[in-house]
N, C-alpha and C positions, 0 to 999 in steps of 0.2 A: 504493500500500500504506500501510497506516494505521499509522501508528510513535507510541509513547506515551513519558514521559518521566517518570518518578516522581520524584516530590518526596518529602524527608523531610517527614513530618509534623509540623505547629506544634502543635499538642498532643501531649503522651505521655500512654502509657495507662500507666505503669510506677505499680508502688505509693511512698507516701511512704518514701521513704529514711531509715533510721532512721539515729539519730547515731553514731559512731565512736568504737572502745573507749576511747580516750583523752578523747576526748567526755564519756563516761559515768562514768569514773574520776574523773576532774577535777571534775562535777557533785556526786556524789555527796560527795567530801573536802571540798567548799566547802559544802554543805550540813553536812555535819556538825561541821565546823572551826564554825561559825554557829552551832550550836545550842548545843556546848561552851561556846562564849564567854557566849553568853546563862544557859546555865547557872551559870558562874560568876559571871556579875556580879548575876546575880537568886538565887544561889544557892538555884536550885530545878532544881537537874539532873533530876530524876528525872520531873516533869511536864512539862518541856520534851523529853522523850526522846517523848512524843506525836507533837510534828514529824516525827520521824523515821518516825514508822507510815507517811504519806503520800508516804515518796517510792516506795516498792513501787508504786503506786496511779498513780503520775504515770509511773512508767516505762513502766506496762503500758499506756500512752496511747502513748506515741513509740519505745520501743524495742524489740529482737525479744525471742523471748523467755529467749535465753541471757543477755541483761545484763539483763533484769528478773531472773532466776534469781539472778545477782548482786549486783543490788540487794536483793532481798529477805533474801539469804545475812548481806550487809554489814550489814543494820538490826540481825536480828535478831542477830546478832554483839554490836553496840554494845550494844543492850538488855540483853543477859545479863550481858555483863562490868561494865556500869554497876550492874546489879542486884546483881551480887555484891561488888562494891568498895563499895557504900555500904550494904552491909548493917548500919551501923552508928546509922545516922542515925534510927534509931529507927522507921520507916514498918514496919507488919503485914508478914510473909511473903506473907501472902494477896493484896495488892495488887502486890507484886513478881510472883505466880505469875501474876497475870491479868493482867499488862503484856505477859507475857512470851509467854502465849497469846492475846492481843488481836494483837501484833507478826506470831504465827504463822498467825492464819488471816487478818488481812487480806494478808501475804504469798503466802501460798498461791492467794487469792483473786484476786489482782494477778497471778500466774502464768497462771490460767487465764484472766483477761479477758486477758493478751495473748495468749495463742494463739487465741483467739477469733476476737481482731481480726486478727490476720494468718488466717488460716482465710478470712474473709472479703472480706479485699484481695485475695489469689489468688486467690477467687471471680469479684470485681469485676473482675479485671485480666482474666481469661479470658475473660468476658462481652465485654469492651471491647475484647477481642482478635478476637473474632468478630464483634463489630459493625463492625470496623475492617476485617476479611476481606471483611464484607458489601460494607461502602460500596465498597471496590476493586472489588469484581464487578460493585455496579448501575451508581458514576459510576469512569469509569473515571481516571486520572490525568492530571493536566496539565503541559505543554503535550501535545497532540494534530499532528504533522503526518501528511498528504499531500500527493500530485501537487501540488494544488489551491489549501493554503490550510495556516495556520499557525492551531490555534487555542489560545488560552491563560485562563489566569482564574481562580476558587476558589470556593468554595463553603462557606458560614458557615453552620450551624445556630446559630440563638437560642439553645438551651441548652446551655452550655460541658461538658455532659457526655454530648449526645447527637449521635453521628456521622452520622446518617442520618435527612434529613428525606422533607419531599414537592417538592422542589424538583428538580429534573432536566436532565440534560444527556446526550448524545452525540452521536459525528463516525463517519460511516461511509463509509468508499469504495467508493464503488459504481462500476457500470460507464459512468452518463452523467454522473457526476463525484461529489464530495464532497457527502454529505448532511451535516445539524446541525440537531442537535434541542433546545430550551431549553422548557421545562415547568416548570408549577408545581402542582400537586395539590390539591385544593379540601380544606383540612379537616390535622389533626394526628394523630399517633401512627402504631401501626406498621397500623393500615387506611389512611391515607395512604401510607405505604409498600410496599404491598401492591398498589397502584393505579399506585405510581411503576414498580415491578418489574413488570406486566404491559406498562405503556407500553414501558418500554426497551428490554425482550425483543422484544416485538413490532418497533417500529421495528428492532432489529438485526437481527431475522431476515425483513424484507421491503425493507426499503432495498437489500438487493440484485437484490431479484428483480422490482421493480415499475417501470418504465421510465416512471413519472407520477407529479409530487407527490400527483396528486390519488387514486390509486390508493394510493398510502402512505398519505394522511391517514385514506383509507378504512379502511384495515387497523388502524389505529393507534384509530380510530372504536370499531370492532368489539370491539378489545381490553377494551376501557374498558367496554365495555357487559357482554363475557362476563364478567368481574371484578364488575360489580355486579350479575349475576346469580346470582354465587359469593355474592358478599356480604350479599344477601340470604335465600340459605337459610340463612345462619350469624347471622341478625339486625343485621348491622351496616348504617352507612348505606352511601347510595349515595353515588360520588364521579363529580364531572367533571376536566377537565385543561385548564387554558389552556396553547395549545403556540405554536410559531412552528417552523416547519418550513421548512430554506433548500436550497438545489443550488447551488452554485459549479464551475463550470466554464472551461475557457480562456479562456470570454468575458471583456469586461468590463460582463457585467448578471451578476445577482446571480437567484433564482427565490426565491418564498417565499409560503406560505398562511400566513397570520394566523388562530389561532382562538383568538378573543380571548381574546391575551396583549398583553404590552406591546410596543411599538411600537420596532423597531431602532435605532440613532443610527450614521449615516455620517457618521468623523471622516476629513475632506483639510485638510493644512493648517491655517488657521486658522481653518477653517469647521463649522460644526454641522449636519446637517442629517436629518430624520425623512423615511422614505421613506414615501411616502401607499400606505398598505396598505388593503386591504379587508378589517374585518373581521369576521371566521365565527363560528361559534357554540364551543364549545371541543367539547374529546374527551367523545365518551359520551353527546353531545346534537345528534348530527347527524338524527335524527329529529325535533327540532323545527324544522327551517334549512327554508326555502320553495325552496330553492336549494343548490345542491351547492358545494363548496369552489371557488373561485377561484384560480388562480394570477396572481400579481403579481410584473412584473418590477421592479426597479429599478438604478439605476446603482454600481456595486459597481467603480472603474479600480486599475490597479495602484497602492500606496503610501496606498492609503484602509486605513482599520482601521473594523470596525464593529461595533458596542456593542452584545450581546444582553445582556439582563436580566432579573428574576423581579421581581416587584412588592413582595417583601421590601426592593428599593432604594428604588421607586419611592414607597411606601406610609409608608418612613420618618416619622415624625412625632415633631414637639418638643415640648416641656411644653406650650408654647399652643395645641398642634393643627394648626400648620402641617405640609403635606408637605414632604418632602425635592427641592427642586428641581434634579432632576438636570442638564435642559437647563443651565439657569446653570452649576451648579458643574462641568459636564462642559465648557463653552465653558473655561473658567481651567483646565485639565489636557488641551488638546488637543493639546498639545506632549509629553506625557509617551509614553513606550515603550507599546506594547500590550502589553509585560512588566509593567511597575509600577502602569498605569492600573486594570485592577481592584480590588489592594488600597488606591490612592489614593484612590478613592470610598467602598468598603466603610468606610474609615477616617473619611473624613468623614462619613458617613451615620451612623456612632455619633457622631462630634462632634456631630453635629446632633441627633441626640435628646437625648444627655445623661443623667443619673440621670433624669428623672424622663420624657421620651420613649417612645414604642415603635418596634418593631424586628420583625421577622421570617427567617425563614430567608431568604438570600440566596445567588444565584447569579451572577456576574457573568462573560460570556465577552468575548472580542476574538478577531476575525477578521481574519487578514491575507492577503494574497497570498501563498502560498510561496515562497520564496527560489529554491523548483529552476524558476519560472516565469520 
């Protein structure tokens, strides 16, 4: 039986936390205490009360909109009482009356760009709240156990404000053991996503009933094609899928069609080593293959961990165009937990690119033997 383990999430979707009454109190008197002083030593109060227009304006950027209401209450407060204590100093009424109504509509004005902008944080957050619903339905949470196999890992989108790429993964327990699926989606936006949600669906609703990789990969085939047949009445492009599709069972071999994706890494010890896979044509293009899917065994013993990956790791590149050499830098973390080693690469695979590098969505899983084995 297939048991998931939710992680809190390393991004929040919450909106910018506005600052604290006493925050805002304390802001507001040192700005104003500021502009006094300058008024006095430049003794030009009454054109330095300008400053004061802007703080309405700045609140209604960081605060809600009860202490922009506030702020704006406070300024115009200052303004009036200034206007009328120096109504001496000689300056027109009519420049006092248009201080005093310049004060009042950029206040008022500052009122309603905050509720704007909170108006549309709650937009965004609820968006981000459903895209975050999303991502838990297509990839589901990790760590993943069964019978079988322990699987762990994470999964990074390139852009720090988009939860759901084309990159793909799940574990399913079937009846002739633990499937696992690692995918990558040819192509961006939500038609790659589109493409990732037919795959996943598909593999979850045939991994149980299909007693041959090669009959999965077929299903999985199929999916991808009716998808780009959708997608072509709607004009959008067509997409392929490079997959790697595995079965672990009691044995100690491992099963696996490669349609070319990237290639596994079996960590024992202090060894590295890439299982010679044959590889197939990806999802959605098995009508050009001269040949039907292959299955490939390889040596999978208990206390191995082994390293699926999306070409987001592999593709890495530094300012000079170098890729990211995983074999090396995965040989120097072969001692690390199948717990920490995901995020230990993902991390150096941005060390390695750097500001000026490229990067893509990334998936990184680890496979262990289960503990109830």
């Amino acid at each position: 039986m297939l048991r998931t383990h939710a992680k809190k999430p390393r991004r929040s979707v919450d909106a910018i936390a506005p600052p604290r009454e006493a925050e805002v109190v304390s802001a507001v008197a040192s700005v104003t205490l500021l502009v006094v002083i300058l008024g006095v030593l430049s003794e030009s109060p009454v054109w330095l009360l300008g400053l004061l227009v802007f703080l309405p304006g700045a609140a209604s950027a960081l605060c809600t909109v009860r202490q922009t209401k506030f702020v704006f209450a406070w300024t115009e407060l200052v303004v009036i009482v200034t206007m009328l204590v120096r109504q001496g100093d000689g300056r027109p009424w009519l420049d006092r009356i248009l201080m005093i109504l310049l004060t009042l509509v950029l206040g008022a004005a500052s009122v309603y760009a905050c509720h704007r902008r909170i108006s549309r944080e709650q937009e965004m957050l609820r968006l981000r709240s459903t895209a975050a619903a999303m991502q838990r339905h297509i990839l589901r949470p990790l760590p993943m156990l069964t019978d079988d196999v322990l699987v762990n890992g994470l999964y990074e989108p390139v852009q720090e404000d988009r939860l759901v790429g084309g990159d793909i993964y799940d574990v399913v327990d079937s009846p002739w053991g633990t499937r696992v699926l690692i995918g990558d989606v040819q192509g961006k936006g939500l038609p790659a996503v589109g493409a990732a949600f037919a795959v996943i669906g598909a593999f979850r609703a045939t991994a149980h009933r299909e007693p041959t990789l090669t009959a999965l990969v077929d299903a999985l085939d199929a999916s991808v094609v009716r998808h780009n047949s959708y997608a072509a009445q709607t004009g959008d492009d067509e997409r392929f899928v490079t997959a790697l599709i595995l079965n672990f069972d009691a044995g100690a071999e491992a099963q696996a069609i490669n349609c070319g994706h990237v290639l596994p890494q079996v960590l024992q010890e202090t060894t590295v080593t890439t299982p010679a896979l044959t590889s197939g044509v990806p999802l959605g293009l098995a009508e050009l293959a001269d040949e039907p899917a292959i299955v490939d065994w390889f040596v999978f013993p208990p206390g191995a961990t082994l390293l699926l990956t999306t070409d987001g790791l592999t593709e890495t590149r530094a300012a000079d165009g170098a890729f990211y050499p995983l074999t090396e830098r995965l040989t120097r973390r072969v001692s690390l937990s199948p717990t920490d080693l995901p995020r230990a690469l993902y991390d150096d695979a941005r060390a390695f690119a750097g500001g000026g590098g490229q990067h893509d969505d990334v998936a990184v899983l680890t496979v262990r033997r289960s503990p109830t084995r």
